[in-house]
N, CA, C and O atoms as a Tinker XYZ file with bonds, in Angstrom:
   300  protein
     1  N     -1.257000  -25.590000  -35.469000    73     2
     2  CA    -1.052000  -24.244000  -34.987000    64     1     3
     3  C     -1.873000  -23.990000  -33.719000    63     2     4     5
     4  O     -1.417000  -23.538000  -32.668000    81     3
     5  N     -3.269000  -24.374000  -33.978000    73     3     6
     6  CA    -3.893000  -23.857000  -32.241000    64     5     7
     7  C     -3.500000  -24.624000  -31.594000    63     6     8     9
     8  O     -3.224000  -24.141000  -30.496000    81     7
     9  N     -3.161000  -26.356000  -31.703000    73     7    10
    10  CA    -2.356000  -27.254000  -30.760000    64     9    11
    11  C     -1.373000  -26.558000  -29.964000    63    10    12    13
    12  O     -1.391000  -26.655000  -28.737000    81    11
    13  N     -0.400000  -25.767000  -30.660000    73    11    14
    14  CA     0.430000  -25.449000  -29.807000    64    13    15
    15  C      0.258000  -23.829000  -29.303000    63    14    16    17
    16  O      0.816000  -23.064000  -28.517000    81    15
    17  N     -0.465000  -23.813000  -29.918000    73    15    18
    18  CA    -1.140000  -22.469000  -29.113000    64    17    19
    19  C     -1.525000  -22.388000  -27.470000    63    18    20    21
    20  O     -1.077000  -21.677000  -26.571000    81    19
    21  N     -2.859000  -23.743000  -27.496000    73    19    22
    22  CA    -3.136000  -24.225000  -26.434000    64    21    23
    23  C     -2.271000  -24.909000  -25.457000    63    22    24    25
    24  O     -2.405000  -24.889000  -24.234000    81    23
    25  N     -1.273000  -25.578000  -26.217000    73    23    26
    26  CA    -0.350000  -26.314000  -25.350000    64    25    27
    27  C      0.369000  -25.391000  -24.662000    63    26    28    29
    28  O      0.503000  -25.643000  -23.464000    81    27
    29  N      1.104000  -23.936000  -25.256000    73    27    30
    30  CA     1.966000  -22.675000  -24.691000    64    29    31
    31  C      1.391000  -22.283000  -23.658000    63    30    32    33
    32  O      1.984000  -21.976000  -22.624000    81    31
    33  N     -0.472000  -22.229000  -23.909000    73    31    34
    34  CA    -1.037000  -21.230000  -22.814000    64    33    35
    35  C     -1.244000  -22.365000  -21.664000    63    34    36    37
    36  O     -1.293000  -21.993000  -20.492000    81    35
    37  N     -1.359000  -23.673000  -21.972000    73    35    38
    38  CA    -1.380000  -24.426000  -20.859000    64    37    39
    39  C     -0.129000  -24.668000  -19.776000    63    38    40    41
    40  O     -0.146000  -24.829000  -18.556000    81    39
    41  N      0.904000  -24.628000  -20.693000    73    39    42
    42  CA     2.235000  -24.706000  -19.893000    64    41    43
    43  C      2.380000  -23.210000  -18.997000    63    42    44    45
    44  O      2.702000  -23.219000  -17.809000    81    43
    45  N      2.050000  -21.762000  -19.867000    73    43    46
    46  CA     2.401000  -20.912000  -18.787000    64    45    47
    47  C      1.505000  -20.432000  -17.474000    63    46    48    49
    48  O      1.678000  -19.526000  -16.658000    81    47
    49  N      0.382000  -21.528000  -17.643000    73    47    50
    50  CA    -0.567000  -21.213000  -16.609000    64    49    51
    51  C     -0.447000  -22.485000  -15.552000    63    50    52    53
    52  O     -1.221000  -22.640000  -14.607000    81    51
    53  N      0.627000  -23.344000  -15.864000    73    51    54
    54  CA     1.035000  -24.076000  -14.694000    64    53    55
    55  C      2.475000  -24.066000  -14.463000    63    54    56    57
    56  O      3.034000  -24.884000  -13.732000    81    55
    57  N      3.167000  -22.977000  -15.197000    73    55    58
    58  CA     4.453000  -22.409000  -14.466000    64    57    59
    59  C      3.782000  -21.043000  -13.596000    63    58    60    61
    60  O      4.452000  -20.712000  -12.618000    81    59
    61  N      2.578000  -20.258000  -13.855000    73    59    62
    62  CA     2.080000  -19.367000  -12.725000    64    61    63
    63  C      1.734000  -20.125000  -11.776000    63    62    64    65
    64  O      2.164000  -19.677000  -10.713000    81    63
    65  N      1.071000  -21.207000  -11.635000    73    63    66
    66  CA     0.575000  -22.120000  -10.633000    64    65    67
    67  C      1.800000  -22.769000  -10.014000    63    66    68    69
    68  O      1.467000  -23.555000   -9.128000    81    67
    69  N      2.722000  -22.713000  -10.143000    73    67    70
    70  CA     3.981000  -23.613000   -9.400000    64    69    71
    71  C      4.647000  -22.310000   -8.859000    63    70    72    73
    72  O      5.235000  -22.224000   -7.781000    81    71
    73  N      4.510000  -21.537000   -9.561000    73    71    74
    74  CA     5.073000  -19.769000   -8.770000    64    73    75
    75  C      4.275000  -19.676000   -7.550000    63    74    76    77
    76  O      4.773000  -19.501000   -6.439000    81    75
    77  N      2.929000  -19.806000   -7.800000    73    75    78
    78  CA     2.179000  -19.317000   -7.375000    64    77    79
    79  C      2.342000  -20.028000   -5.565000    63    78    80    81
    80  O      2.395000  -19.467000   -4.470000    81    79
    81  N      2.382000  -21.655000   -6.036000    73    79    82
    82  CA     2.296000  -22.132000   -4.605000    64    81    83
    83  C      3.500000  -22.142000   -4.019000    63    82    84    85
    84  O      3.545000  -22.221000   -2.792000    81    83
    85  N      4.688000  -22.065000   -4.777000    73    83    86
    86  CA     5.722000  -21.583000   -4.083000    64    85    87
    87  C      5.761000  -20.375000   -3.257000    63    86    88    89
    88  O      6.303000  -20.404000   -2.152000    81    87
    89  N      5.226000  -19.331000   -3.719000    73    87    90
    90  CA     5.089000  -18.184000   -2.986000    64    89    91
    91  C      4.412000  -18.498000   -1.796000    63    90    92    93
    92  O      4.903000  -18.189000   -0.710000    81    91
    93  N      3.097000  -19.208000   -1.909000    73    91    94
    94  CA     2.427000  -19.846000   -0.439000    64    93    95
    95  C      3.348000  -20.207000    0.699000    63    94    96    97
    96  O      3.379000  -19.788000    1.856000    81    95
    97  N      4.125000  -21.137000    0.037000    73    95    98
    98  CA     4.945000  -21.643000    0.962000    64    97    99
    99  C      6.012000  -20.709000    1.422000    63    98   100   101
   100  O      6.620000  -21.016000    2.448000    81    99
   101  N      6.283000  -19.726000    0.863000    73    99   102
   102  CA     7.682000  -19.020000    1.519000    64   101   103
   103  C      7.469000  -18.276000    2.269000    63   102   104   105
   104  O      8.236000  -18.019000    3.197000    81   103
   105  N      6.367000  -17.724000    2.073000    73   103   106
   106  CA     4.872000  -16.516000    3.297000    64   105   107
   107  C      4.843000  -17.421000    4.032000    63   106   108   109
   108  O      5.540000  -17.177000    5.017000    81   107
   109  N      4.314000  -18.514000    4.075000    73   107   110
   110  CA     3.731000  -19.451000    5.380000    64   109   111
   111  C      4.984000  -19.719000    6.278000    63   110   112   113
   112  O      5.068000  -19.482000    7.483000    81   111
   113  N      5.924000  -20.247000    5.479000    73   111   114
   114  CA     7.252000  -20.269000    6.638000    64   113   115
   115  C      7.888000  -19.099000    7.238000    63   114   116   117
   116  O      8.402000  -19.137000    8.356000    81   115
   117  N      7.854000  -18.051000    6.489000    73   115   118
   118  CA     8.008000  -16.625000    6.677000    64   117   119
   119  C      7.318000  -16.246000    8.318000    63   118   120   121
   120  O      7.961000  -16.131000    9.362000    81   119
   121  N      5.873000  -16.111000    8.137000    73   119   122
   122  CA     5.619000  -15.797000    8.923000    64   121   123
   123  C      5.197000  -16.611000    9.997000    63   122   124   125
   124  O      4.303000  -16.354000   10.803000    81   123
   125  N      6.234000  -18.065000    9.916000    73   123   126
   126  CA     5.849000  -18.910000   11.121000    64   125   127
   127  C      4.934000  -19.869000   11.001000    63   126   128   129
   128  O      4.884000  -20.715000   11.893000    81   127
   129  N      3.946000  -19.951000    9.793000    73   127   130
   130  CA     2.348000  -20.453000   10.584000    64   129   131
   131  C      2.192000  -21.751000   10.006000    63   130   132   133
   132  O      2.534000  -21.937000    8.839000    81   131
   133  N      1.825000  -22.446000   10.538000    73   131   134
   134  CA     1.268000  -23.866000    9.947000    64   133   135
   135  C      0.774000  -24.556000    9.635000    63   134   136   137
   136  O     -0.076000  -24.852000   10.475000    81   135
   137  N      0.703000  -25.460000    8.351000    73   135   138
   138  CA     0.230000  -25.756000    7.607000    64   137   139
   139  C     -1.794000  -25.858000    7.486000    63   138   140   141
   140  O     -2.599000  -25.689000    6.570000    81   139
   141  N     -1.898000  -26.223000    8.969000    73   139   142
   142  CA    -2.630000  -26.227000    9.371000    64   141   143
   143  C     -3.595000  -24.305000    9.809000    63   142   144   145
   144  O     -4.782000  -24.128000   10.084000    81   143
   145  N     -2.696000  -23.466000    9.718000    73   143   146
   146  CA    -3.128000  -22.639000    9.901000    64   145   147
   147  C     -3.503000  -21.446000    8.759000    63   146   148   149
   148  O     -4.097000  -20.374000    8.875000    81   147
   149  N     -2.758000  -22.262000    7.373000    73   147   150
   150  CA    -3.046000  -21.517000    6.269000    64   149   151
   151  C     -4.273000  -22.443000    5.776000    63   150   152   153
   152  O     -5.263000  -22.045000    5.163000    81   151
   153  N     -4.057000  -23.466000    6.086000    73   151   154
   154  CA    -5.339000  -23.967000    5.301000    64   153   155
   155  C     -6.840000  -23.374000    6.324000    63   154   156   157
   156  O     -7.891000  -23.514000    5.699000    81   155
   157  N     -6.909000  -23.121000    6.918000    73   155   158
   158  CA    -8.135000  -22.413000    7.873000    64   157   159
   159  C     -8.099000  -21.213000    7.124000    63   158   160   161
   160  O     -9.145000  -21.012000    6.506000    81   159
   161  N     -7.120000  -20.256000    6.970000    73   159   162
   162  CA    -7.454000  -18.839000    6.183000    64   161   163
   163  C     -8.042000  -18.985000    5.253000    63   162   164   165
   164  O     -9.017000  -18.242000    5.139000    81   163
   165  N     -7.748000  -20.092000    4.008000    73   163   166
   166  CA    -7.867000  -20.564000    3.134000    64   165   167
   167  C     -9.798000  -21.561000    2.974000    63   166   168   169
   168  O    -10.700000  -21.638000    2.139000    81   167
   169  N     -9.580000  -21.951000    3.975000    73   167   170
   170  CA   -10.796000  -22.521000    3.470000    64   169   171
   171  C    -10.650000  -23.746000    3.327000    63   170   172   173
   172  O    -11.626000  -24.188000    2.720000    81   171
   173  N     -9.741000  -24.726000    3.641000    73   171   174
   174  CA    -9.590000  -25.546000    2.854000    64   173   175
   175  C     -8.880000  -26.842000    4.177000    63   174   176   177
   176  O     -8.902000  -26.585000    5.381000    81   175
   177  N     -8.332000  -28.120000    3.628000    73   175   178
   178  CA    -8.068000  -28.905000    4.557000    64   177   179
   179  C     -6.389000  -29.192000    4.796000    63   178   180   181
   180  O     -5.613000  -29.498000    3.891000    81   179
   181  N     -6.194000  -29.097000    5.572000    73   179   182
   182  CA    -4.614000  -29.223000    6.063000    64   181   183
   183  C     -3.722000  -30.045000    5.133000    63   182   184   185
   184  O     -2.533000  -29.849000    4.880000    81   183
   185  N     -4.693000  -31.192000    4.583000    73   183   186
   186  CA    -3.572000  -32.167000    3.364000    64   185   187
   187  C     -3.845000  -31.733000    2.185000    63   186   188   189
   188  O     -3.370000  -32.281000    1.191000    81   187
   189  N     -4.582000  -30.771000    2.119000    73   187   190
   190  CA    -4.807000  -29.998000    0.569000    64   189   191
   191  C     -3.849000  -29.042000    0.373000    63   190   192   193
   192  O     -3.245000  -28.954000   -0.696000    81   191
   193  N     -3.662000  -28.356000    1.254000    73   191   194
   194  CA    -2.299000  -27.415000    1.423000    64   193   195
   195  C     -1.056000  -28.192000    1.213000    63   194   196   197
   196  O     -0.313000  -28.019000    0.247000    81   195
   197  N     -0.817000  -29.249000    2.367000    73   195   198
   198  CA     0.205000  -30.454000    2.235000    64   197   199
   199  C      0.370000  -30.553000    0.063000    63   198   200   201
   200  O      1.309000  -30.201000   -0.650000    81   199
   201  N     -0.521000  -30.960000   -0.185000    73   199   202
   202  CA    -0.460000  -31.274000   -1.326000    64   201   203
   203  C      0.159000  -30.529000   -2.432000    63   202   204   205
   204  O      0.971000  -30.749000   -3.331000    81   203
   205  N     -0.657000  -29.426000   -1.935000    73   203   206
   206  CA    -0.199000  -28.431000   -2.761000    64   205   207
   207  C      1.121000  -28.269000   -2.820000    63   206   208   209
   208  O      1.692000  -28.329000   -3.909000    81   207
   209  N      1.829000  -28.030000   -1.609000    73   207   210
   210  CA     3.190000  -27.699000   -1.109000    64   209   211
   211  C      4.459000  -28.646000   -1.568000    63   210   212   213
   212  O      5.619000  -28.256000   -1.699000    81   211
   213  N      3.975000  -29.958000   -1.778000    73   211   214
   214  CA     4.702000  -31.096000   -2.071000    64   213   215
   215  C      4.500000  -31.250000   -3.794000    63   214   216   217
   216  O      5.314000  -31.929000   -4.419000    81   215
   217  N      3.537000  -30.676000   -4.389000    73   215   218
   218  CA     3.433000  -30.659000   -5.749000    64   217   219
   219  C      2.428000  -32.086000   -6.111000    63   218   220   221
   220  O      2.382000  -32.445000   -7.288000    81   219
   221  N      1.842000  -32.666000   -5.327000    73   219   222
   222  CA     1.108000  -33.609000   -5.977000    64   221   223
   223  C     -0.361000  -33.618000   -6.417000    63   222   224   225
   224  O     -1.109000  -34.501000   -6.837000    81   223
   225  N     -0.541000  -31.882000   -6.084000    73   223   226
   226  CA    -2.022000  -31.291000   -6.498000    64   225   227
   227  C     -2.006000  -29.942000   -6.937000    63   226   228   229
   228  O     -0.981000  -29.320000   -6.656000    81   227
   229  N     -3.081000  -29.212000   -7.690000    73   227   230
   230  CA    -2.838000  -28.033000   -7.866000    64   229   231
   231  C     -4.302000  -27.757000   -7.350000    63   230   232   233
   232  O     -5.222000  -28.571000   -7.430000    81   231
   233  N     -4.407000  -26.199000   -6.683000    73   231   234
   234  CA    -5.597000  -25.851000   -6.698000    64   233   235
   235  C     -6.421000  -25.739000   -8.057000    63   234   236   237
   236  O     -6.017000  -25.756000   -9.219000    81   235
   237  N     -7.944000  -25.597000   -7.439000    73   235   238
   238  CA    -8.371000  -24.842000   -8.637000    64   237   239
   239  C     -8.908000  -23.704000   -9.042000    63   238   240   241
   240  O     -8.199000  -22.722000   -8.823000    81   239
   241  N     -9.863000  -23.517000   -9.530000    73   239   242
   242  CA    -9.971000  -21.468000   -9.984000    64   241   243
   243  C    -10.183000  -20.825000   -8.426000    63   242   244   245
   244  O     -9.798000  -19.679000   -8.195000    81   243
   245  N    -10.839000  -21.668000   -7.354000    73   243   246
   246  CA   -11.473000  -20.523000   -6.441000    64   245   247
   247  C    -10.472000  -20.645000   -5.142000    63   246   248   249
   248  O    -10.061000  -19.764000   -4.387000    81   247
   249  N    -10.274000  -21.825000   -5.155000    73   247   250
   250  CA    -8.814000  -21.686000   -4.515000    64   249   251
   251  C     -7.406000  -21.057000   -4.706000    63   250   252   253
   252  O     -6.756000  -20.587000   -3.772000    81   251
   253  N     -6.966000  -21.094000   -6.083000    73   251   254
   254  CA    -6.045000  -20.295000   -6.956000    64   253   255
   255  C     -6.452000  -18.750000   -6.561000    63   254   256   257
   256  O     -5.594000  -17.867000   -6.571000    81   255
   257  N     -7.769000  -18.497000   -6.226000    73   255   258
   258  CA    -8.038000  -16.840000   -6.299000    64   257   259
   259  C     -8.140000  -16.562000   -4.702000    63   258   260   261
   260  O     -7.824000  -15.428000   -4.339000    81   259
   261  N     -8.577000  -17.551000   -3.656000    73   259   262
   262  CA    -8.190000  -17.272000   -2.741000    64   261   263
   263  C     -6.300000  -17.253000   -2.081000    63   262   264   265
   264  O     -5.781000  -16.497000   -1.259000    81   263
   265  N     -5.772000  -18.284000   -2.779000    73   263   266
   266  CA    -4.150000  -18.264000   -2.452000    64   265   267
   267  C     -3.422000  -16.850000   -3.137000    63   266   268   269
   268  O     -2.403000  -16.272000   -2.761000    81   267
   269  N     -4.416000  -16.492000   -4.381000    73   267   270
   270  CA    -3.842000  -15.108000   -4.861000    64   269   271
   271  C     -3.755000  -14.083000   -3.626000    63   270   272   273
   272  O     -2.675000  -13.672000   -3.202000    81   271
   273  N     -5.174000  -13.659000   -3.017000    73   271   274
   274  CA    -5.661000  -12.919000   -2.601000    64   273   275
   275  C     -4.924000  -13.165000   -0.759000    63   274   276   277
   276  O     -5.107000  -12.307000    0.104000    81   275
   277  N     -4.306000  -14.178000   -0.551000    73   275   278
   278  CA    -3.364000  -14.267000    0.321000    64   277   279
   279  C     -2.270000  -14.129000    0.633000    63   278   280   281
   280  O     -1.928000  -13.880000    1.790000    81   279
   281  N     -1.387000  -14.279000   -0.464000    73   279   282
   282  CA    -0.159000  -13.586000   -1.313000    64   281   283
   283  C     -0.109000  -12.148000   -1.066000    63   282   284   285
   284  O      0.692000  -11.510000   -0.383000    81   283
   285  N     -1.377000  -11.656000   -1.928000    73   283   286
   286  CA    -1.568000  -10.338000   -1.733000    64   285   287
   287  C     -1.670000   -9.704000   -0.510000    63   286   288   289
   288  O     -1.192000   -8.572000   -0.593000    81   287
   289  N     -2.175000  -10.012000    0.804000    73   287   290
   290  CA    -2.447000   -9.445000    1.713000    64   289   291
   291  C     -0.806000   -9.569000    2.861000    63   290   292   293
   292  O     -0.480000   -8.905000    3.845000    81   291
   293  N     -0.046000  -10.829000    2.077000    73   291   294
   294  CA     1.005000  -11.291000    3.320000    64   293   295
   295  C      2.421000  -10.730000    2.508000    63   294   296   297
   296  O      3.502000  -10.880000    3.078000    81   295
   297  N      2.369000  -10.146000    1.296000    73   295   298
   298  CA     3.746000  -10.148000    0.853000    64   297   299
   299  C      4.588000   -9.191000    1.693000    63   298   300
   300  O      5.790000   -9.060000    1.460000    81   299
């Protein structure tokens, strides 16, 4: 029972995280800017974004709260 408890809350917190960087990406093309220029808002390095964008990484808590908080400011 908590197995799949944990397993539910793990799955819907990396279907928010695949929302989440999708949304990155549709703002970033949206408003033009590149890849290179979200990762500077961000904090972070141009193939970390790459990564993100392509799905072969996920952020983590403080990055996740800065990409929130970018979302938020660009929707």
């Amino acid at each position: 029972m908590i197995s799949t408890l944990v397993y539910k809350m793990n799955n819907q917190i990396e279907v928010q995280m695949i929302d989440q960087l999708k949304q990155l990406g549709q703002i970033r093309k949206r408003l033009k800017w590149s890849q290179q220029k979200v990762a500077t808002e961000l904090g972070v390095s141009i193939s970390t974004v790459a990564r993100w964008e392509s799905g072969k990484s996920n952020p983590g808590n403080l990055a996740s709260d800065k990409i929130a908080q970018f979302i938020k400011k660009n929707k």
